[in-house]
N, C-alpha and C positions, 0 to 999 in steps of 0.2 A: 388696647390699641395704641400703637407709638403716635402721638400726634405731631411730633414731626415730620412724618410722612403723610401724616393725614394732610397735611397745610401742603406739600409739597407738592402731592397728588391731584389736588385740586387747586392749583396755584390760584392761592390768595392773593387778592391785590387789599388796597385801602379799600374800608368800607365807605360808601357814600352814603350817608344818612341823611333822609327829607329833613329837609327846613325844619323846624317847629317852632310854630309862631307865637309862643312865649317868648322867644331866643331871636330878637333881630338880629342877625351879624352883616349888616350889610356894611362897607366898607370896613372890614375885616382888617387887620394887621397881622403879618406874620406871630406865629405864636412858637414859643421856642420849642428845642424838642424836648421827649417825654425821659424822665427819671424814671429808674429802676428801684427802687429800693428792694432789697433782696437779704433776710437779715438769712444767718447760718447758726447752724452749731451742729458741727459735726456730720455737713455732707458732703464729704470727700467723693462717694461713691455714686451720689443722685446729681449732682453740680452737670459733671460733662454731657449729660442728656438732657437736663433743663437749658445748659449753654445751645445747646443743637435744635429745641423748640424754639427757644426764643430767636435764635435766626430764620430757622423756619418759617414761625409766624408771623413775628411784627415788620412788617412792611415799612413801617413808621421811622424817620429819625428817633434816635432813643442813645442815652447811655446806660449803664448801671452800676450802682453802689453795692458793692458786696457788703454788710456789716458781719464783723465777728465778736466774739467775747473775747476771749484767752486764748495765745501764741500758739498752743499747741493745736488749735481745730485744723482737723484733717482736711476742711474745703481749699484751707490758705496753695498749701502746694498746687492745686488743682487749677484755681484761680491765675497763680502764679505763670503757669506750663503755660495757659492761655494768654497771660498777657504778654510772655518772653515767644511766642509766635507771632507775632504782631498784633494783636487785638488792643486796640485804641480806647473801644466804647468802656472797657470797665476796671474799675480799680478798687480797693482793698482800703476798707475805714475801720479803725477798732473803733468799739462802742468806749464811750466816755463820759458818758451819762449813769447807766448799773446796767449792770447782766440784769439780760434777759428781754424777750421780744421787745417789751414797751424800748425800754435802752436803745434798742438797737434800731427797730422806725424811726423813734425821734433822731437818733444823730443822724440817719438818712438823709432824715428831713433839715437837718441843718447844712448839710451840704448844697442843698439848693436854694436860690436866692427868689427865682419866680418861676411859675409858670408849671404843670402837668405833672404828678408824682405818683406811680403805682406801685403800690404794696405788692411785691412777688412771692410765694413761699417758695422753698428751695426744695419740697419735698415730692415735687410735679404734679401736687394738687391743683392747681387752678389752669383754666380754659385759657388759653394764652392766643386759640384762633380767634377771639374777641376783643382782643385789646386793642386792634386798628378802631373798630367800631368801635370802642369807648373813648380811645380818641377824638374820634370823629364828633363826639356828642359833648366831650368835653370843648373844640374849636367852636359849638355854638353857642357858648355861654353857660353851662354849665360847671358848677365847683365842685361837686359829686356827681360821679358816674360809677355806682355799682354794676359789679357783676351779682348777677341774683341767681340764686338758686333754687328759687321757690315761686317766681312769675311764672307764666306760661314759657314754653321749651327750655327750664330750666329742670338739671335734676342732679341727684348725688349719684354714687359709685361707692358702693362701702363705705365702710366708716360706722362706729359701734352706734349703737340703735335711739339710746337715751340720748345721748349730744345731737343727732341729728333732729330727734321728736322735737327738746327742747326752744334748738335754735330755729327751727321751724316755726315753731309755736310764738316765739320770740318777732321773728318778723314777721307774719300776718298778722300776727294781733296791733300791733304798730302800724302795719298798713290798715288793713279796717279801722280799724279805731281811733287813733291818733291822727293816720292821712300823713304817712310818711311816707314821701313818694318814691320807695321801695319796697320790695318785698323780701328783703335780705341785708337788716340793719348790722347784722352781727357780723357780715363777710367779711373777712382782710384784703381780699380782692377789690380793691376798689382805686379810681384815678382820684386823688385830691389836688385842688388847686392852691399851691402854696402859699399866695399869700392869704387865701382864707385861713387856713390852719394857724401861719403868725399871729391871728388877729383872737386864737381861743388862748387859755391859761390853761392846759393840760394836766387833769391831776391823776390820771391811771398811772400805777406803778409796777404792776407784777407781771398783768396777759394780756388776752388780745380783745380783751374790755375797751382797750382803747378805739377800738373801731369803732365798736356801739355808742364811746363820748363823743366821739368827733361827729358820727351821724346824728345822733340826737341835739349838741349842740349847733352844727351847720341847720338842722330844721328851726330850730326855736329861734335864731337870729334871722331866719329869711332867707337863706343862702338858696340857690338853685338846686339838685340834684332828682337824679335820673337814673333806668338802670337798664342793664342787657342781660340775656339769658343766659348763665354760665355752665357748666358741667363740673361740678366738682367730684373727683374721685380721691378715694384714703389712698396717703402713701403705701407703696409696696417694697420700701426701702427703709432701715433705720428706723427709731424710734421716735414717734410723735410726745412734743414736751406740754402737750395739752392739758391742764389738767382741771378737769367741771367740775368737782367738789371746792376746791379751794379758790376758784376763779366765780362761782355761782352767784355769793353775795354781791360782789362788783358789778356784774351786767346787772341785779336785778336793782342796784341801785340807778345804775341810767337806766334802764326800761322805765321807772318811777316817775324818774326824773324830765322822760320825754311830754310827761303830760300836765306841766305847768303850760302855764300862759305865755304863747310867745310875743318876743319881746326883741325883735329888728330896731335895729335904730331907725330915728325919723330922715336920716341923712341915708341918699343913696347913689349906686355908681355903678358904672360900666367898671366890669374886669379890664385892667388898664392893659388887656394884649386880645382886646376885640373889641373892634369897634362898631360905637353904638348899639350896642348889648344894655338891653334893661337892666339894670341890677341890684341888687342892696348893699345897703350899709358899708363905706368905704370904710368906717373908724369904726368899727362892729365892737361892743365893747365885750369883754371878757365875758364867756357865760359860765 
């Protein structure tokens, strides 16, 4: 099903999400809008239907950071066409850090100074009619806002058998067990708040392990995080650069690693773009 017309046909507005009263936001400060982060390689052909959901969908102020590796990825042109028709919201960053996904979030991430940062895949995998609602949950003080694939009304759509059982397996045992207030530690899908992310020492280098660092370290520090039901379905376009055998050791080293002692600083703070928000650790130190 195209879900750009899905969103269109039932014109989505912003989701309004109840209060939760973990999350005072009462005199609230504007919060800036949401980053895109969108890493590529080689979706020239998937890009102008992911450009047409994401209009679609997000209701929300938003720009986006296309990242590429190398001059030649076929997205570049694509990108380009769009932004030589007048399109404002997005512009073209080569990765500067090392090829490859980790490379290409992080420099995302350094384009942004504060405030709301969602990992996009470019392959039309991820729920994108969600992303208002996640929004919405990140404006109440939340620094993680997973899309989950594995809470209630959450589900997949293809996708080989063993990477699904695993990463399944991966986050509810994290949820039951450990009390990680998701059910879907391992998603790329997810909104981060920027300056939490400045305040970790990021040491994944290859895949998309890094999501699983960041959620495991945002829980062991105290951070907030939260999550919405997503729909994730397998690309039907181009090749997926996934790779679970060589990527295996890495998650299972933060899966290990979520079940130390957490350790928040003694010092705590309102996210400095809501106000009056409970919150942890302004000077969080490196985990």
């Amino acid at each position: 099903m195209d879900r750009a017309k899905d969103c269109e046909r039932t014109n989505l507005t912003p989701v309004q999400i109840q209060h939760h009263e973990c999350c005072d936001t009462a005199g609230e400060e504007s919060i800036s809008g949401l980053t895109l982060v969108i890493p590529v390689y080689d979706e020239g052909v998937s890009f102008p239907r992911l450009w047409s959901e994401i209009n679609s969908c997000v209701h929300s102020k938003f720009r986006a950071i296309v990242v590429y590796d190398f001059d030649q990825d076929n997205t570049l042109p694509v990108v380009n066409d769009i932004v030589h028709r007048g399109e404002t919201r997005i512009r073209l960053v080569k990765n500067r850090i090392r090829q490859g996904v980790v490379g290409a979030i992080l420099t995302g991430f350094e384009q942004v100074e504060r405030g709301p940062v969602l990992v996009v895949m470019a392959d039309l995998s991820d729920d994108l009619t969600q992303v208002d609602a996640m929004l919405a949950l990140y404006q109440q003080g939340y620094q993680i806002v997973a899309g989950s694939r594995y809470m209630d009304g959450g589900k997949i759509i293809g996708g080989p058998f063993l990477k699904q059982g695993l990463s399944r397996l991966a986050g509810l045992t994290l949820h039951w067990f450990r009390r990680i207030p998701t059910h879907d530690a391992t998603n790329a899908f997810k909104i981060y708040d920027r300056e939490m992310v400045r305040a970790f020492s990021i040491e994944s280098r290859t895949g998309f392990e890094l999501n699983l660092e960041l959620t495991v370290k945002a829980f062991l520090g105290g951070y907030r995080i939260t999550e919405v039901p997503t729909t994730w379905r397998e690309r039907t376009q181009g090749k997926s650069r996934f790779r679970l055998w060589a990527w295996l050791p890495k998650y299972l080293h933060w899966y290990f690693y979520a079940f130390q002692r957490k350790r928040p600083s003694p010092k705590t703070h309102a996210r400095t773009d809501v106000g009056q928000t409970r919150g942890v650790n302004e000077n969080a130190r490196s985990l």
